[in-house]
C-alpha positions in Angstrom: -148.7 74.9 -25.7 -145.9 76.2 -23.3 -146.4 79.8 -24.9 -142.7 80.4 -25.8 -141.1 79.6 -29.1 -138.6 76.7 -28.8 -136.8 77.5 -32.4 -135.7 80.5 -34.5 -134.7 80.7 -37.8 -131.6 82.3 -39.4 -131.5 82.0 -42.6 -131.2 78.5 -43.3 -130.1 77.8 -39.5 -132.6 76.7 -36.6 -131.1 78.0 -33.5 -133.1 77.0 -30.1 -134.3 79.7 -28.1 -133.6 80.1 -24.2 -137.5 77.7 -23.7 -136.0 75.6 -26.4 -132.5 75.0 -24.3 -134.9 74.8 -21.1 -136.8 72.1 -22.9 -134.0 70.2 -24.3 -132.2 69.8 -21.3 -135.1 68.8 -19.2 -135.9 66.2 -22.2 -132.2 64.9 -21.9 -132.6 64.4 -17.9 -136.0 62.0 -18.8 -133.9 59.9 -21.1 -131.2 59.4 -18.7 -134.1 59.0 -16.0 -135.9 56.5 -18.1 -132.5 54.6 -18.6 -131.7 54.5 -15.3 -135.2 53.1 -14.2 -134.8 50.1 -16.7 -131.3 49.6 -15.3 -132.5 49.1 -11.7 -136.0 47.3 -13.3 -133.4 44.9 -15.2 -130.8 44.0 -11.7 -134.1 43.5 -9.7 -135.3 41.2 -12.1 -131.9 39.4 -12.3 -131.5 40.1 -8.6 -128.4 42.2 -9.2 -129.9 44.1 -6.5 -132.8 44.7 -4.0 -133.2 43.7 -0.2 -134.8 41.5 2.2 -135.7 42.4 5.9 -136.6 39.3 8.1 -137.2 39.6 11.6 -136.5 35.8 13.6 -135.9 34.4 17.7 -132.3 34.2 18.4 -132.4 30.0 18.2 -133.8 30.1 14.7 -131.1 32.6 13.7 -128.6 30.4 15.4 -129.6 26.9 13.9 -131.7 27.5 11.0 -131.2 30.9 9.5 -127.6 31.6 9.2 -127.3 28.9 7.1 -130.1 30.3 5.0 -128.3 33.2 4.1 -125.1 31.7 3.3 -126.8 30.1 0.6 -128.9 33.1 -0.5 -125.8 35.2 -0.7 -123.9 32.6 -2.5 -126.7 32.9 -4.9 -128.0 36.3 -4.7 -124.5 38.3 -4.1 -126.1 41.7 -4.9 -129.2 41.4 -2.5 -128.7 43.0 0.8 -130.3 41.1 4.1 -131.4 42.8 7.0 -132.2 40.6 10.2 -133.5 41.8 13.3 -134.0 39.4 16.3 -136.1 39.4 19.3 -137.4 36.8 21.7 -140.9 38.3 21.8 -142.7 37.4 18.4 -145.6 40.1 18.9 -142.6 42.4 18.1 -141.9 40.7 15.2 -145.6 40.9 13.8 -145.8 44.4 15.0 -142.7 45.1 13.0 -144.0 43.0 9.7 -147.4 45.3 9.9 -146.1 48.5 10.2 -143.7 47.2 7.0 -140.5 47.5 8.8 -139.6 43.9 7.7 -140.9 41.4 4.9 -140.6 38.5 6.5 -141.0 36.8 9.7 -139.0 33.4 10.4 -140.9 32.2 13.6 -141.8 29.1 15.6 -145.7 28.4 16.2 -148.2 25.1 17.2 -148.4 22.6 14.7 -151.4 23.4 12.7 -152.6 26.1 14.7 -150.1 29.2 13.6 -152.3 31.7 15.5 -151.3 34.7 13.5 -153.7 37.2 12.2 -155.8 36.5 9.1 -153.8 39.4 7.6 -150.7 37.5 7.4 -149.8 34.8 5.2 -148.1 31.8 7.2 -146.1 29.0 4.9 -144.7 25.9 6.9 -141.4 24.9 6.3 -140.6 22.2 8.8 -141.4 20.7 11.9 -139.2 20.2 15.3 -139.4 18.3 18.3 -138.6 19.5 21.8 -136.6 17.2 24.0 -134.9 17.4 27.2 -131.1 17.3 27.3 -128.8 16.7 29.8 -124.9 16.2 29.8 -123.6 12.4 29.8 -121.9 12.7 33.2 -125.9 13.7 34.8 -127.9 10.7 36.5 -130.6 10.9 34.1 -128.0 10.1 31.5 -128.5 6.5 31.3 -132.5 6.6 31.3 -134.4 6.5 28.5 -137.3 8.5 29.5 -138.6 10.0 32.4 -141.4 11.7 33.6 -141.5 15.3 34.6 -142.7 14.6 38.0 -139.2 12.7 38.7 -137.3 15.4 37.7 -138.6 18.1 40.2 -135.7 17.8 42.3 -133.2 18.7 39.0 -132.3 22.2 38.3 -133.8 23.2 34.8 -132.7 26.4 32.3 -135.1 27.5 30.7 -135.8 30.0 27.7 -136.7 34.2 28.8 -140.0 34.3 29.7 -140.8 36.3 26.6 -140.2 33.6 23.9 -142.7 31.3 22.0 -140.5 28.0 23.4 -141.2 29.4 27.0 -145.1 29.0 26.9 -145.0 25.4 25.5 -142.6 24.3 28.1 -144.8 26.2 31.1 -147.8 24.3 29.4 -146.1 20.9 29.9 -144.9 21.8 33.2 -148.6 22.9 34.3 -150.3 19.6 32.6 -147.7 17.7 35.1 -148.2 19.2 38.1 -144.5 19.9 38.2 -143.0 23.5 39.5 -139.9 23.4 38.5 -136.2 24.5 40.2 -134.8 27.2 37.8 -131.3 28.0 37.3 -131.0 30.3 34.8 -133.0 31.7 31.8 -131.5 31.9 28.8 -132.5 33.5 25.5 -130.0 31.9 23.3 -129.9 27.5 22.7 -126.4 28.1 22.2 -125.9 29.0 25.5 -128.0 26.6 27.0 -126.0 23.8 25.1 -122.7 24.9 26.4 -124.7 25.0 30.1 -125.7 21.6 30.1 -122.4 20.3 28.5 -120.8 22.0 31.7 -123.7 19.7 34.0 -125.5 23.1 34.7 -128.9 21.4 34.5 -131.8 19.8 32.8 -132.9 22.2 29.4 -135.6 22.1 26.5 -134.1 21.9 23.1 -135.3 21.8 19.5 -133.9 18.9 18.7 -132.7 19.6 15.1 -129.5 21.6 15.2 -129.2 21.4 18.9 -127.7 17.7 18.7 -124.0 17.4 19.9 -121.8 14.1 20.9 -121.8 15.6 24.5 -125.0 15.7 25.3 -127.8 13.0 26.0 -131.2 14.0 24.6 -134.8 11.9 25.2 -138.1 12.7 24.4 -140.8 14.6 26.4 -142.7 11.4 28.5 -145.7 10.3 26.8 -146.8 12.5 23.8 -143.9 13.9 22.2 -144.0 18.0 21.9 -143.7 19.4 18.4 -143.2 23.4 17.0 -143.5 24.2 13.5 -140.9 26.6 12.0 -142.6 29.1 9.3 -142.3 32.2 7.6 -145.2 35.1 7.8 -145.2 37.8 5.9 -148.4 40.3 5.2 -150.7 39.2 2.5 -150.1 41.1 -0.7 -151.1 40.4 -4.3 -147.1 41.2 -4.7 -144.1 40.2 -3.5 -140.4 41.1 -4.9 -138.4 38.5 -6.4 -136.0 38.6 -3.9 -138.2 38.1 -1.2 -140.0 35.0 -3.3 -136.5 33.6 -3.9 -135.3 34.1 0.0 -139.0 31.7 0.4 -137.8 29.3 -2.0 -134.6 28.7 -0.4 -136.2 28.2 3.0 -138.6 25.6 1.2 -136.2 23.9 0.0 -133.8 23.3 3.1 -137.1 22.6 4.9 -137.3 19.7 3.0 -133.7 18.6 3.1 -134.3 19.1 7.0 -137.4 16.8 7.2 -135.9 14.1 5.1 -132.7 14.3 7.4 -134.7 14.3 10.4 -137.0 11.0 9.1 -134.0 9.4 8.6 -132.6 10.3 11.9 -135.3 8.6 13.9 -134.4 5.0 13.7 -130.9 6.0 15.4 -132.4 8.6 17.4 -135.1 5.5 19.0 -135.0 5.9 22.6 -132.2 7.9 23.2 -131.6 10.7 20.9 -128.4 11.2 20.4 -127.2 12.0 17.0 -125.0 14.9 15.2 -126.0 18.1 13.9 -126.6 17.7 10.0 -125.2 19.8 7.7 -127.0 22.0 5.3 -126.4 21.4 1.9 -123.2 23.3 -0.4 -124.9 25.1 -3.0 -122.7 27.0 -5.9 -123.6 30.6 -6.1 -125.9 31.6 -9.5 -123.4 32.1 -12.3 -124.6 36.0 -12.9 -122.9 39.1 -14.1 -123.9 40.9 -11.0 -121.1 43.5 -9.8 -122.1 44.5 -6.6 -120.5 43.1 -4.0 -122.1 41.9 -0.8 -120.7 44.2 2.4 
């Protein structure tokens, strides 16, 4: 079939030709191909390797996140984590169509996620928004307070560009209420560290957000609630490590909710409580050698 001899003989002695050597060699590079491929096949399916690109807002990297990844590395030393943030989700989206990430980590209305039908959208928990305000403020000592009485109190808000943004204009537009703005901020970190200095009035997700120096209350009247959730494009496929990065956010999800429940007896009235630690998982004993840079 390849129209050259492969083999001579001499005498009793098969000698390949210069096709036959040509051949040969090409057959030994297949073999060390094939080898290789099962190698790679073998540490993605014991996730000695692979990678996961999620895309989040900088207050769920902050308080939600990081701590995800601690535990996936812990677990998962040999898979490599890209994270890209930005406070406009539409980038995010954008980024997950055109396959630049895998996974999305985003907040969105309770029960209406508004994302296209072309993503898949998987709840992991839900968080309330209060208003915080250092101890040493005058609203410290109430309990709960409308909007309309707080007009005169100067208010940081999130950037105009971020999900938490539109709900809190929403609230402010159902009240009636324009409010005096002191500073925008794109980071809860920040606006913590603001209001513990008595910088102003600020809108928090409650979970992680809770310090000893701060007083917290609920929004007057109906309490406001995000979901946190991860979207991802639909596919009849997804890699193991992406399915296991999923899992883990399922799973502190649930730790969160049941911390949360059991917060809300304490956290009656005034909301004051501490900032709940994720739980210590031990990495997955594994023979993986890579190590995580």
């Amino acid at each position: 079939e390849l129209g050259q001899p492969l083999v001579t003989r001499a005498g009793k002695r098969i000698q390949l030709t210069e096709a036959g050597s040509v051949v040969v060699n090409l057959a030994r590079q297949v073999h060390r191909d094939i080898s290789m491929a099962q190698q790679q096949i073998n540490e993605l399916a014991q996730l000695r390797s692979g990678l996961v690109r999620i895309g989040t807002g900088p207050t769920l990297l902050s308080y939600f996140l990081i701590q995800i990844l601690e535990i996936f590395r812990k677990r998962f030393p040999g898979v490599e984590v890209y994270v890209m943030t930005d406070t406009h989700r539409g980038h995010i989206l954008e980024a997950l169509d055109r396959n630049q990430l895998n996974l999305g980590i985003l907040l969105t209305y309770p029960d209406h996620p508004q994302f296209s039908t072309s993503f898949q959208c998987i709840p992991i928990y839900r968080d309330e928004i209060v208003m915080g305000v250092s101890k040493r403020h005058p609203l410290a000592t109430k309990r709960s307070i409308s909007l309309g009485k707080m007009r005169e109190f100067p208010f940081i808000l999130p950037s105009k560009n971020g999900f938490l943004r539109g709900v809190i204009d929403k609230a402010f537009e159902n009240s009636g209420v324009v409010p005096k703005i002191l500073m925008e901020l794109d980071n809860q970190e920040a606006m913590v560290r603001m209001i513990e200095v008595e910088s102003g009035i600020a809108f928090l997700c409650k979970f992680r957000a809770v310090t000893d120096k701060i007083h917290f209350f609920s929004f007057p009247g109906q309490p406001i609630y995000v979901d946190v959730v991860i979207v991802y494009p639909k596919t009849e496929f997804l890699p193991r490590a992406i399915t296991e990065f999923i899992r883990i956010c399922q799973e502190e999800g649930n730790y969160i909710k049941f911390q949360v429940a059991g917060s809300r007896k304490a956290a009656s009235g005034n909301l004051k409580g501490k900032t709940y630690p994720l739980r210590e998982v031990e990495p997955e004993k594994s023979s993986a050698r890579v190590a995580n840079g």
